[in-house]
C-alpha positions in Angstrom: 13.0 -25.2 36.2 9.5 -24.3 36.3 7.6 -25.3 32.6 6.4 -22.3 30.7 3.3 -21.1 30.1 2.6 -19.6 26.9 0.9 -16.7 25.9 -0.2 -14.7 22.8 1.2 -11.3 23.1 1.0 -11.1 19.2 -0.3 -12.3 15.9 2.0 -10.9 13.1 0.9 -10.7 9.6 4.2 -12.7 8.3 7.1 -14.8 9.3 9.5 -12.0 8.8 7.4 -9.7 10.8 7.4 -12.2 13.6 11.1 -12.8 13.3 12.1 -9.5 13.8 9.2 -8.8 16.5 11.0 -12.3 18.3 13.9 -10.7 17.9 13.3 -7.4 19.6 12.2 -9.7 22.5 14.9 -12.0 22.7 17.1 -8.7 23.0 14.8 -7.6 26.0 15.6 -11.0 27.5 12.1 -12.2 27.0 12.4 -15.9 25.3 9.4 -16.3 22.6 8.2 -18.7 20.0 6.1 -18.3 17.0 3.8 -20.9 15.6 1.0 -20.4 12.6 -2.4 -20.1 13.7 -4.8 -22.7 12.4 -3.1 -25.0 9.2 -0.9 -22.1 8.8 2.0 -24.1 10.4 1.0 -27.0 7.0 1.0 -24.5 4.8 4.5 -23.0 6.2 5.8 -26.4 6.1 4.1 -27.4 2.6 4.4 -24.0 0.6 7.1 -22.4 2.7 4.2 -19.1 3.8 1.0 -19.0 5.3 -1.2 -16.6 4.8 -2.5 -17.0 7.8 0.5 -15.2 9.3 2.5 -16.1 13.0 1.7 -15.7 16.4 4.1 -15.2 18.8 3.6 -16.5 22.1 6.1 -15.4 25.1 6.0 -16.9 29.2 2.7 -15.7 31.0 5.4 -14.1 33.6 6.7 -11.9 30.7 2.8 -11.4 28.6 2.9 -8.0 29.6 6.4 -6.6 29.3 6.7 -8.2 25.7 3.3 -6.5 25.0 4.7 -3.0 25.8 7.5 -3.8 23.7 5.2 -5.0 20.5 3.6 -2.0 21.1 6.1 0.7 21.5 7.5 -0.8 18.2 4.5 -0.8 16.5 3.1 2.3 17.2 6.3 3.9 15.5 5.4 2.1 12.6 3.9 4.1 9.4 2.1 2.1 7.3 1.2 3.4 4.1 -2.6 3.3 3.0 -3.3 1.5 0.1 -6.6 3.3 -0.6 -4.2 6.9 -0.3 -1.7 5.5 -3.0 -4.7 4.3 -5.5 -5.8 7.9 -5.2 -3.0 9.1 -5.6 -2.1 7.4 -8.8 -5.8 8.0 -10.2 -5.7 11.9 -9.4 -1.9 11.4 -11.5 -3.8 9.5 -14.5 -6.7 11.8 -14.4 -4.5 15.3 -14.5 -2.9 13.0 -17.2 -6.3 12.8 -19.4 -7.2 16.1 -19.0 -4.0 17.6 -20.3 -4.1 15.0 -23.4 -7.7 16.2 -24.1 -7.3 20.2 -23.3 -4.4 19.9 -26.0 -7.1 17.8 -28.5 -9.6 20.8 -27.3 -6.9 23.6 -28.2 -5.7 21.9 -31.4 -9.4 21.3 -32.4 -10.3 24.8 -31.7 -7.4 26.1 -33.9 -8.0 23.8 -36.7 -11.8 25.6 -36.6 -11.1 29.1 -36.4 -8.2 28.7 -39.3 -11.0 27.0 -41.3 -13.8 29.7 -40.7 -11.4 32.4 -41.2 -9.9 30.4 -44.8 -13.9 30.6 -45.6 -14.5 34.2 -45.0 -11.0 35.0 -47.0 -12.8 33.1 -50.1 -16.5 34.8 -49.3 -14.7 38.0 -49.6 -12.4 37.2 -52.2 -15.5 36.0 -54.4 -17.7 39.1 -53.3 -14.6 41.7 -54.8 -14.4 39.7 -58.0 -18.2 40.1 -58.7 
């Protein structure tokens, strides 16, 4: 049996990422390993993550047919955009604040007009008397 020579075909940005990525290639018959890049493999041991996240190293014979396979997967992948859901959330709060203040502004503008016209009532009510 002829010793293996390990590649990087991947670096996944968790363990459970790279288990189901070893997993995909384990059902393609392509045997893989995952170890954490730098101390991530301490802090996996110490803290039980890493944020350094797992790279998954496969055969050189099978580096490129594990590849395609990562990338197929990955490519089908949607990943929602952080920076799209802030927005979101922020066009949602500022509809919010409008409304509250274009109720203030109607409220306010009621409030004036019943005022004005209670003066004008009095104004004439005072001119008829005199």
């Amino acid at each position: 049996m002829e010793a293996m020579r390990p590649v990087k075909v991947y670096s996944a940005a968790d363990k459970v990422e790279a288990g189901m990525l070893m997993n995909l290639l384990e059902g393609n018959g392509i045997p893989s390993f995952k170890q954490g890049p730098g101390i991530g493999g301490f802090m996996e041991i110490k803290y039980g993550f890493s944020i350094y996240g797992q790279d998954i190293y496969v055969d050189e014979q099978d580096a490129e047919r594990a590849m395609e396979l990562i990338q197929e997967v990955m490519s089908n992948v949607e990943v929602p955009d952080e920076n799209e859901e802030e927005a979101e959330e922020e066009d949602k709060a500022e509809i919010e604040y409008r409304k509250r203040h274009s109720r203030k502004q109607i409220i306010f503008i009621r409030i004036l007009v019943a005022l004005v016209g209670l003066d004008l009532f009095f104004v004439l009510l005072f001119n008829l008397m005199n």
